[in-house]
Biotite code that builds the C-alpha atoms (Angstrom):
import biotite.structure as struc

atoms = struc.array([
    struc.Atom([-0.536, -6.978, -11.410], chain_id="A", res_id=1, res_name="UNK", atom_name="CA", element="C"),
    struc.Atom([-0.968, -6.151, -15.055], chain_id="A", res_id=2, res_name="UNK", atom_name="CA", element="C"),
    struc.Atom([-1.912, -2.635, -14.718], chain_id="A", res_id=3, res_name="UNK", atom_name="CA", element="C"),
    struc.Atom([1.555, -2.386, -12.833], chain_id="A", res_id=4, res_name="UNK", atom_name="CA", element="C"),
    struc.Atom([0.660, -2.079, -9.587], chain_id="A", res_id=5, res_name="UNK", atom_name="CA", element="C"),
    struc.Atom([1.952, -4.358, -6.361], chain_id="A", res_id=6, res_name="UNK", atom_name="CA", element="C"),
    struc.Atom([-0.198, -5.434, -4.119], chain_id="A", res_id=7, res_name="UNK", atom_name="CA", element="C"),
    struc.Atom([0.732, -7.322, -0.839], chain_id="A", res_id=8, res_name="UNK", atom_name="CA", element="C"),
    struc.Atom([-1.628, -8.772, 1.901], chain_id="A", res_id=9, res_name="UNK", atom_name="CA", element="C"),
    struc.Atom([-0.428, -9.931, 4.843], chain_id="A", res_id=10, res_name="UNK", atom_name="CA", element="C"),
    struc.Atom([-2.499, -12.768, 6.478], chain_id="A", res_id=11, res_name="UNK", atom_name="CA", element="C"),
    struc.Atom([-0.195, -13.784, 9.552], chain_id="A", res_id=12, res_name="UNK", atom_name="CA", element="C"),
    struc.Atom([3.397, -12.072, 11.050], chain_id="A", res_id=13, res_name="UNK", atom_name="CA", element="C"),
    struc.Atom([5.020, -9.246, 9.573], chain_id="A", res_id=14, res_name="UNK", atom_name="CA", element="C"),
    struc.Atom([6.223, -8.586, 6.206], chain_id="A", res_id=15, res_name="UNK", atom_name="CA", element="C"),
    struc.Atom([8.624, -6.125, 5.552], chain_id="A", res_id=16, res_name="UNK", atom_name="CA", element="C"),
    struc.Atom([8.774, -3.968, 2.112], chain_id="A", res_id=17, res_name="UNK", atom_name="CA", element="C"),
    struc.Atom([11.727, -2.065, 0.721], chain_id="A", res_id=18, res_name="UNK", atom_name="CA", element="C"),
    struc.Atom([11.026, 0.492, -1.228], chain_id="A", res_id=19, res_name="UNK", atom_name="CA", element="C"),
    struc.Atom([13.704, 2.074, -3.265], chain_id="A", res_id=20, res_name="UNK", atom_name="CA", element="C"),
    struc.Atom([14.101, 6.001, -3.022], chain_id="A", res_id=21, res_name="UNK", atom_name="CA", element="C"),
    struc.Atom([15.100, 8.268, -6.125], chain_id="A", res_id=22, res_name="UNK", atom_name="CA", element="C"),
    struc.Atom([18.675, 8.428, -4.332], chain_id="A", res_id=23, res_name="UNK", atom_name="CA", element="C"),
    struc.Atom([19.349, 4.894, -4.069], chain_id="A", res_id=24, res_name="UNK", atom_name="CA", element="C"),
    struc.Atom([18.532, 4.240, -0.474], chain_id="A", res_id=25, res_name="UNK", atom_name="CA", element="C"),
    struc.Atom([15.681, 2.135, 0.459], chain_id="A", res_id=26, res_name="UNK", atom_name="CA", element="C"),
    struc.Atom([13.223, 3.056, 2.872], chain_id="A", res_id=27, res_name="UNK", atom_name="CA", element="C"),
    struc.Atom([11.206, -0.439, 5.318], chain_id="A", res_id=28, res_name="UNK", atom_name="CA", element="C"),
    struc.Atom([7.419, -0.094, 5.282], chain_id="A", res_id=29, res_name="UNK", atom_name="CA", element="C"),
    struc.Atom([6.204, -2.827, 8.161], chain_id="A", res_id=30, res_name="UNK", atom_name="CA", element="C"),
    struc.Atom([3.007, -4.453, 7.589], chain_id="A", res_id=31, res_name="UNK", atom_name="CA", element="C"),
    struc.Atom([1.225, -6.789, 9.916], chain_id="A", res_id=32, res_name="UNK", atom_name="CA", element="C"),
    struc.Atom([-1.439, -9.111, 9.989], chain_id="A", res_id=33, res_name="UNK", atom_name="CA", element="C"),
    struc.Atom([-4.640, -7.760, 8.145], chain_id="A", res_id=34, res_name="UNK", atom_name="CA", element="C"),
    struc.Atom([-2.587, -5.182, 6.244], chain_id="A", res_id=35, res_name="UNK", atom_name="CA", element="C"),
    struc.Atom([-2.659, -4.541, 2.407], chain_id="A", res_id=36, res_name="UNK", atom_name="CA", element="C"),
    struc.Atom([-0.485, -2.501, 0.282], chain_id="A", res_id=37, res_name="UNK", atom_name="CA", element="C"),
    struc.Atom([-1.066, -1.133, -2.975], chain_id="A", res_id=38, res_name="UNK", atom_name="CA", element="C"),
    struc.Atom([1.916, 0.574, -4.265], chain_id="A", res_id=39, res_name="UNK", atom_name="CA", element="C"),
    struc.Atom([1.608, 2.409, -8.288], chain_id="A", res_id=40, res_name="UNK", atom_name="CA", element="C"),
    struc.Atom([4.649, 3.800, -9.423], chain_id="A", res_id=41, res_name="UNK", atom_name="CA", element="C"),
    struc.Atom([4.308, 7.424, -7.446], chain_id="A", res_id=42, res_name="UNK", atom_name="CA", element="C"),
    struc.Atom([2.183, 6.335, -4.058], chain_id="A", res_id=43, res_name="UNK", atom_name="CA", element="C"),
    struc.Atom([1.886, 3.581, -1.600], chain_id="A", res_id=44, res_name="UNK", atom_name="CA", element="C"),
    struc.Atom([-1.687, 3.041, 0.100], chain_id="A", res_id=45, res_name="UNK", atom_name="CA", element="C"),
    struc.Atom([-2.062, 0.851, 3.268], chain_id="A", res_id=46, res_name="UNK", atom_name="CA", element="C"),
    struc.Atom([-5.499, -0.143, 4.747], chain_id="A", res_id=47, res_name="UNK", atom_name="CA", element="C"),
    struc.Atom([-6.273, -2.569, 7.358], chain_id="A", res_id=48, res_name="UNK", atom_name="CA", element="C"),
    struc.Atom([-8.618, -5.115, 6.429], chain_id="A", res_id=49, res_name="UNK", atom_name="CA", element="C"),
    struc.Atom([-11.084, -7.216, 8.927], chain_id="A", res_id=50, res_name="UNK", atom_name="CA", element="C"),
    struc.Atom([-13.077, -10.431, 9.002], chain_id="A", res_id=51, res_name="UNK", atom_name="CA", element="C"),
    struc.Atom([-14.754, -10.816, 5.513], chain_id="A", res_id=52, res_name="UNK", atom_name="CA", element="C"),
    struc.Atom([-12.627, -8.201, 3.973], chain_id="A", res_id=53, res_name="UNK", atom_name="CA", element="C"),
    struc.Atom([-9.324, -9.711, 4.218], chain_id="A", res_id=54, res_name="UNK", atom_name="CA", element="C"),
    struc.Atom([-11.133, -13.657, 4.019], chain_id="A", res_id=55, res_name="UNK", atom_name="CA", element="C"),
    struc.Atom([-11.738, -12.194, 0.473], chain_id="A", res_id=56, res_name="UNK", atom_name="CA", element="C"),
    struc.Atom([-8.967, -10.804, -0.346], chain_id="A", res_id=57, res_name="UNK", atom_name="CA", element="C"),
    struc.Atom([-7.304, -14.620, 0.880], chain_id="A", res_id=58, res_name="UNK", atom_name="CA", element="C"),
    struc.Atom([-9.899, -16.636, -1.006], chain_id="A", res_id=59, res_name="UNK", atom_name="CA", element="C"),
    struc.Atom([-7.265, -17.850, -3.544], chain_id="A", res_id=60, res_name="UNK", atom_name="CA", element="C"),
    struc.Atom([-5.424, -19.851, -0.832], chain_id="A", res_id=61, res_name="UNK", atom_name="CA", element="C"),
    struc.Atom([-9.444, -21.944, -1.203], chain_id="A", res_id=62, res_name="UNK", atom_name="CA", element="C"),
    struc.Atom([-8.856, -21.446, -5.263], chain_id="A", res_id=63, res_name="UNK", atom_name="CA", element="C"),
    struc.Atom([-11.752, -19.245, -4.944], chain_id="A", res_id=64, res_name="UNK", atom_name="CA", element="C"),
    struc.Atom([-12.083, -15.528, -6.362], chain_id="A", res_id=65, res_name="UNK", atom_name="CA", element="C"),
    struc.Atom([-14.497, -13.166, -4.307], chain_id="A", res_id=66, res_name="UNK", atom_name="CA", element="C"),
    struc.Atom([-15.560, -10.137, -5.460], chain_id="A", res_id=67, res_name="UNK", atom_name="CA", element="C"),
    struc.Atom([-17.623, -7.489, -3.599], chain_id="A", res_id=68, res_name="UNK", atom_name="CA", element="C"),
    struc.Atom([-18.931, -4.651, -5.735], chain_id="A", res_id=69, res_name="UNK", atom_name="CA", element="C"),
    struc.Atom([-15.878, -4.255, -7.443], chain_id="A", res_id=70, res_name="UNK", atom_name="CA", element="C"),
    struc.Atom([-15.526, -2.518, -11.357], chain_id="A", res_id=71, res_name="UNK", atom_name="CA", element="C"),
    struc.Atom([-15.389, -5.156, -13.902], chain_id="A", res_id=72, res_name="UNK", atom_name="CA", element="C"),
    struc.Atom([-12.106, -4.190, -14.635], chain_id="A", res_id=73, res_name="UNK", atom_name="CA", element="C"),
    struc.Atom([-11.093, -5.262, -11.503], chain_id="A", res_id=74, res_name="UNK", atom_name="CA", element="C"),
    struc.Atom([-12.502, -8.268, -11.947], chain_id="A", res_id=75, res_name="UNK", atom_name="CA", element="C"),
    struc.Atom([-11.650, -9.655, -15.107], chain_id="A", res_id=76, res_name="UNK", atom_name="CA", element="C"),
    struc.Atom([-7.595, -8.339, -13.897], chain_id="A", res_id=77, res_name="UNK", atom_name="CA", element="C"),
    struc.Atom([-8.502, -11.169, -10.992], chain_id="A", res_id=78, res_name="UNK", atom_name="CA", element="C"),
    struc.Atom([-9.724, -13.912, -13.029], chain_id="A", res_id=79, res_name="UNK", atom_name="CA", element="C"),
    struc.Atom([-6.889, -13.255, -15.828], chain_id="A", res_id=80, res_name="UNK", atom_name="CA", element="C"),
    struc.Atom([-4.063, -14.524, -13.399], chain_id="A", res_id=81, res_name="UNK", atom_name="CA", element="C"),
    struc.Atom([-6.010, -17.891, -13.408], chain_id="A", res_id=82, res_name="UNK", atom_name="CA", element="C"),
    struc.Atom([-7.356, -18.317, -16.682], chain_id="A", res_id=83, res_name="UNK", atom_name="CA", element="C"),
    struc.Atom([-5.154, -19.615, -19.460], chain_id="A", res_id=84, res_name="UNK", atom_name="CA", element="C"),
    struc.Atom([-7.375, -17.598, -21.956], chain_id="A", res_id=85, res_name="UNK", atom_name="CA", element="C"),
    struc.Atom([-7.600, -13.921, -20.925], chain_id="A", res_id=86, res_name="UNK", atom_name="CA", element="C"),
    struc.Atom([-10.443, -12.272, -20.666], chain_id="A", res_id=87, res_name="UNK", atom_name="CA", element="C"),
    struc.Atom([-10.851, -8.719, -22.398], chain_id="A", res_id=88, res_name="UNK", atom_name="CA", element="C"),
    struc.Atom([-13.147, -6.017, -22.344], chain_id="A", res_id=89, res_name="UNK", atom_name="CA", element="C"),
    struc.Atom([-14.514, -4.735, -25.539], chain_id="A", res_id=90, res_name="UNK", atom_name="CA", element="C"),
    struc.Atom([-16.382, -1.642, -24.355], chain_id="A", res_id=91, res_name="UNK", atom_name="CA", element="C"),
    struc.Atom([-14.566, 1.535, -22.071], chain_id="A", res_id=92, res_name="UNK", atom_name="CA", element="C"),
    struc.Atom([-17.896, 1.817, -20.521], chain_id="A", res_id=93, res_name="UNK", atom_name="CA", element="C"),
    struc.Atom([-18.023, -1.915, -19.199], chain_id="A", res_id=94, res_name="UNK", atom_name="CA", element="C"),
    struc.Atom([-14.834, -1.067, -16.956], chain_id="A", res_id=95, res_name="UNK", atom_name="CA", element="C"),
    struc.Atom([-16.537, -0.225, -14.563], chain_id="A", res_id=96, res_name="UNK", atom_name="CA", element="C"),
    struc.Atom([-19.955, -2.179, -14.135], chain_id="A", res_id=97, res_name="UNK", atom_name="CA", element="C"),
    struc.Atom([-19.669, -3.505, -10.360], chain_id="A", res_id=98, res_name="UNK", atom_name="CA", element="C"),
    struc.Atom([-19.936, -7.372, -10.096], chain_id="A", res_id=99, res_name="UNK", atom_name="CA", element="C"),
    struc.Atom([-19.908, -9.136, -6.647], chain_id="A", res_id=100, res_name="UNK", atom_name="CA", element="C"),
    struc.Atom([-19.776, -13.017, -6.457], chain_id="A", res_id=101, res_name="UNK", atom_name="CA", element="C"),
    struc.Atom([-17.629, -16.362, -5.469], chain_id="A", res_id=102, res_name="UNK", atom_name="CA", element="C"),
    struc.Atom([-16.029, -18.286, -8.400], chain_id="A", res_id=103, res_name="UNK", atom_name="CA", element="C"),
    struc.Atom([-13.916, -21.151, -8.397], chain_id="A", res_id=104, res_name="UNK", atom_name="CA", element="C"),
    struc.Atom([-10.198, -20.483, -9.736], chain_id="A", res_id=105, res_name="UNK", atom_name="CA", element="C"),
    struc.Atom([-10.434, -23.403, -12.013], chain_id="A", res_id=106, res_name="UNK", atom_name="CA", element="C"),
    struc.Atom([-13.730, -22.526, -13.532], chain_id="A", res_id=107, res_name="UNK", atom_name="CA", element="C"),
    struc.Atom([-13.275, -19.405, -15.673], chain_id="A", res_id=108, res_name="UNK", atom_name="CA", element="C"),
    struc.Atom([-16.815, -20.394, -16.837], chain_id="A", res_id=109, res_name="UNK", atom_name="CA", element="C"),
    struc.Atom([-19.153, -19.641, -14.271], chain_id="A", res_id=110, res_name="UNK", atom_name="CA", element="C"),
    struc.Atom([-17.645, -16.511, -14.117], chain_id="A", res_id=111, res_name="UNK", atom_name="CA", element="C"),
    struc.Atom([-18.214, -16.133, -17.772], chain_id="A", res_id=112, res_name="UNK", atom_name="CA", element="C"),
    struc.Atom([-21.873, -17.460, -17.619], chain_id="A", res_id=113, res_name="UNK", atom_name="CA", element="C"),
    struc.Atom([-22.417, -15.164, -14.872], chain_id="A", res_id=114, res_name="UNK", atom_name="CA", element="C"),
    struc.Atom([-21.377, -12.297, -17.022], chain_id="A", res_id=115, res_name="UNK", atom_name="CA", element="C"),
    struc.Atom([-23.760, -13.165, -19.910], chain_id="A", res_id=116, res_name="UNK", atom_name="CA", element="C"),
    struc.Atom([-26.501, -14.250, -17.871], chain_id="A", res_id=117, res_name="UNK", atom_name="CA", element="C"),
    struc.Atom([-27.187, -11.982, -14.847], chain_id="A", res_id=118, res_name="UNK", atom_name="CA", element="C"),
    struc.Atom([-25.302, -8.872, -16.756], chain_id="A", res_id=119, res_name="UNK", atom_name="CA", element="C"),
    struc.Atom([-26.615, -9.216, -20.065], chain_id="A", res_id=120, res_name="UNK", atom_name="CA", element="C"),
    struc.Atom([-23.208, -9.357, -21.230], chain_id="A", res_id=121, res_name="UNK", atom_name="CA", element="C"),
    struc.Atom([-21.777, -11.158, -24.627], chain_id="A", res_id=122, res_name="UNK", atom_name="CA", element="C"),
    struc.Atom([-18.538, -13.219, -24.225], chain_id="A", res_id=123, res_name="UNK", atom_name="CA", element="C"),
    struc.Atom([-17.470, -14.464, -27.339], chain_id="A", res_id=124, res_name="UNK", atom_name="CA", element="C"),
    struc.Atom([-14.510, -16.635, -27.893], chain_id="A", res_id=125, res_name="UNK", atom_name="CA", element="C"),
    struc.Atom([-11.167, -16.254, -30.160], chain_id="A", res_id=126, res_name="UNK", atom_name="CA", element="C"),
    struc.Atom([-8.166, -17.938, -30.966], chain_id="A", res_id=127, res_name="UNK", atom_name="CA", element="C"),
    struc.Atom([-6.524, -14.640, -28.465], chain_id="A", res_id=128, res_name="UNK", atom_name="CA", element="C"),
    struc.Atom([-8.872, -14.323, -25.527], chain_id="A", res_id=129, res_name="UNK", atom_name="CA", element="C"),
    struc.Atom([-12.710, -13.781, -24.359], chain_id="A", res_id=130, res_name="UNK", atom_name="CA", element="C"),
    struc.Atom([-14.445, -11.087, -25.498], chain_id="A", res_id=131, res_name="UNK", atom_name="CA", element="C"),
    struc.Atom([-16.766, -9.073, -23.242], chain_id="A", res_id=132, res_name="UNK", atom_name="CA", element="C"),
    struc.Atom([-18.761, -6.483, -24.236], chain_id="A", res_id=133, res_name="UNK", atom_name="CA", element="C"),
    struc.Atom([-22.304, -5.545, -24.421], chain_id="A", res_id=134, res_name="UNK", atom_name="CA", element="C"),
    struc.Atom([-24.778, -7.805, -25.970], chain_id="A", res_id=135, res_name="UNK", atom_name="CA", element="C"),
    struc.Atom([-26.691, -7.290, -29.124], chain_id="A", res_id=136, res_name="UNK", atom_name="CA", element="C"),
    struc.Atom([-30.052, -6.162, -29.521], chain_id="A", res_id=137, res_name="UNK", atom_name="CA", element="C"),
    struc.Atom([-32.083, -8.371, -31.953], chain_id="A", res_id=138, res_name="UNK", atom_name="CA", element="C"),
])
């Protein structure tokens, strides 16, 4: 992901990690179905996701984002590995504003017109990327 972390989700069977050790060895992490891993560069954390938890998290494979309660930041990460323009937030304080909904992959809009409309947000459009931040007071 673009913050640098790797994130697997295992829908069916068994997927097998190697992680590589300070020394050069590698050490197997097993993960079955309805198992995520989220490794940053000092931890690993597993969970083990059920019913509508991992459906979300395997919404892509429907083109489809999901997000429940997540921080904005989060969010807009998501969308930017679908959209050809990426999205940015303006604001430090926007990052994390929770947002829950279903958007289409291929419709970076609705997720934009949800962000101005039922957050109040301002998206403005560059030549670089989308622009989120708060939106001015007239």
């Amino acid at each position: 992901l673009p913050d640098g972390r790797t994130e697997v989700t295992v829908f069916e069977g068994v997927v097998e990690i190697l992680k590589r050790q300070a020394a050069g060895t590698e050490q197997p992490l097993r993960l079955g179905a309805g198992q995520t891993l989220t490794a940053l560069a000092d931890k690993i954390v597993l969970q083990q996701l059920a019913g509508p938890a991992l459906e979300n998290k395997l919404a892509w494979r429907d083109d489809r984002i999901i997000f429940d309660s997540v921080s904005l930041g989060e969010a807009v990460a998501q969308v930017n590995r679908y959209s050809p323009v990426p999205l940015r937030i303006t604001e430090p304080q926007l990052m994390d504003l929770h947002v829950s909904g279903a958007f289409s992959t291929a419709d970076v809009q609705v997720f934009i017109r949800s962000l101005e409309q039922g957050f109040g947000l301002h998206v403005e459009r560059t030549d670089e990327a989308y622009l989120i931040s708060k939106a001015s007071v007239r």
